[in-house]
N, C-alpha and C positions, 0 to 999 in steps of 0.2 A: 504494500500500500504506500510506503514512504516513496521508495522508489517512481511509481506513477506521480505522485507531487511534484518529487523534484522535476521528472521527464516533463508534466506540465508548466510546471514555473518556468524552465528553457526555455520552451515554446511559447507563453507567453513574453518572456524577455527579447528575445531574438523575433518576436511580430511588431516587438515596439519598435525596436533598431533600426527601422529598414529605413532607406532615404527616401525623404519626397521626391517627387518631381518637382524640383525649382519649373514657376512660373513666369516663361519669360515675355520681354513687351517684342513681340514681333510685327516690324513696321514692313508695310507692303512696298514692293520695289516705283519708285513714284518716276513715271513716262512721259508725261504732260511736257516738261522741256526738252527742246531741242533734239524731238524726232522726226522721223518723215510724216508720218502722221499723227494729227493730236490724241493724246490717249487719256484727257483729262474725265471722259467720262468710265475709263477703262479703271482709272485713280480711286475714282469717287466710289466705285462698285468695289474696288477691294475691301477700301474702307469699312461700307458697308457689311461685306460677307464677315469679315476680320473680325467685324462686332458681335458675331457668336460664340458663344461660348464653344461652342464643338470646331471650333475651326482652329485650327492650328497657322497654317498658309495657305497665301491663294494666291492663284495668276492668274493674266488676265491682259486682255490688249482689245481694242475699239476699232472697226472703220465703217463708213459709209451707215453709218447709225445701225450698226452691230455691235452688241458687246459682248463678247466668250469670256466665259469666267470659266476657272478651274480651282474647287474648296481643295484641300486637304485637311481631314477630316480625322480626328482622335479615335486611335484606335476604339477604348468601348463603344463607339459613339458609331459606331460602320454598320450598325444595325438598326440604324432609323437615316440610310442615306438620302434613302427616297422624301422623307419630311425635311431633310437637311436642305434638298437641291430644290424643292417648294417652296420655300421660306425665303432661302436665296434670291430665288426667281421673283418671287413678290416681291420684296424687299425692295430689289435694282429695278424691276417693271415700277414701282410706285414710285421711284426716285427719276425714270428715266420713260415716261408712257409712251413717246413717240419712238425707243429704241426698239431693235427686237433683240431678245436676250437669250442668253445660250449658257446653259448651267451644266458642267459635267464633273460628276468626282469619278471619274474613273483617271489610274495613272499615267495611261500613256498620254490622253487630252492634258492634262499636267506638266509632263515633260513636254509635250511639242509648246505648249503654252510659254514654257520657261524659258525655251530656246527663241520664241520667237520675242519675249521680251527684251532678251540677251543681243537678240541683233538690231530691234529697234533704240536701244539703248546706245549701242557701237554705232549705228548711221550704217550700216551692212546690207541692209533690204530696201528694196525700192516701193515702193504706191502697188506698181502691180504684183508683183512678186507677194508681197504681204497680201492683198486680195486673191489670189492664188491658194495661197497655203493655207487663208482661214476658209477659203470653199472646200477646200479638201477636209480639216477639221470638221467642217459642219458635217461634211458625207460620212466621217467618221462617228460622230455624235449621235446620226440619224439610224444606221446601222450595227 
């Protein structure tokens, strides 16, 4: 019997031990200057998604009054994605009614997201080229 206590009291001590997750301030990559196209409402929508609790990071880039967004979303939190990417969508649709908006947490729309902010940022992609590659994205999204 003593022995079960102490095996208990271990196990309670080493449950209290463990580290948090430090909570940290993750600011979204901000586009709006000095790219080929303005991505301030692309800014405004990270913003926006960022403001969830479940969201970790997001990307995100704007043109011809489209805005793709990409959450990344907290692990326990990947089982309600589908009310994640509703909410999103409301959220940026009510902040932006004349855009059409595009919500995806899946990771590869993520990474191409990333990459494509990575070049609007460097001055690397041209007007078309960037309308090229979020049509593609969107086939990607719809499929």
């Amino acid at each position: 019997m003593k022995s079960i206590i102490q095996g208990l009291l271990i196990l309670y001590i080493l449950s209290g031990c463990q580290m948090a997750e430090p909570q940290q301030d993750i600011k979204p990559l901000q586009l709006s200057t000095n790219v080929v196209v303005n991505q301030e409402q692309a800014d405004e929508a990270k913003k926006i998604i960022l403001s969830m609790e479940e969201v970790i990071e997001v990307k995100g880039v704007s043109a011809d009054n489209n805005i793709y967004m990409a959450p990344k979303v907290k692990h326990f939190d990947r089982f309600r994605l589908k009310e994640i990417r509703k909410y999103s969508h409301d959220h940026v649709k009510k902040r932006y009614p004349d855009a059409t908006v595009h919500v995806s947490t899946d990771q590869k729309i993520f990474m191409e997201l990333e990459k494509l902010e990575q070049e609007l940022k460097k001055r690397t992609i041209s007007e078309k080229r960037l309308k090229q590659r979020l049509n593609k994205l969107d086939e990607m999204m719809k499929g």
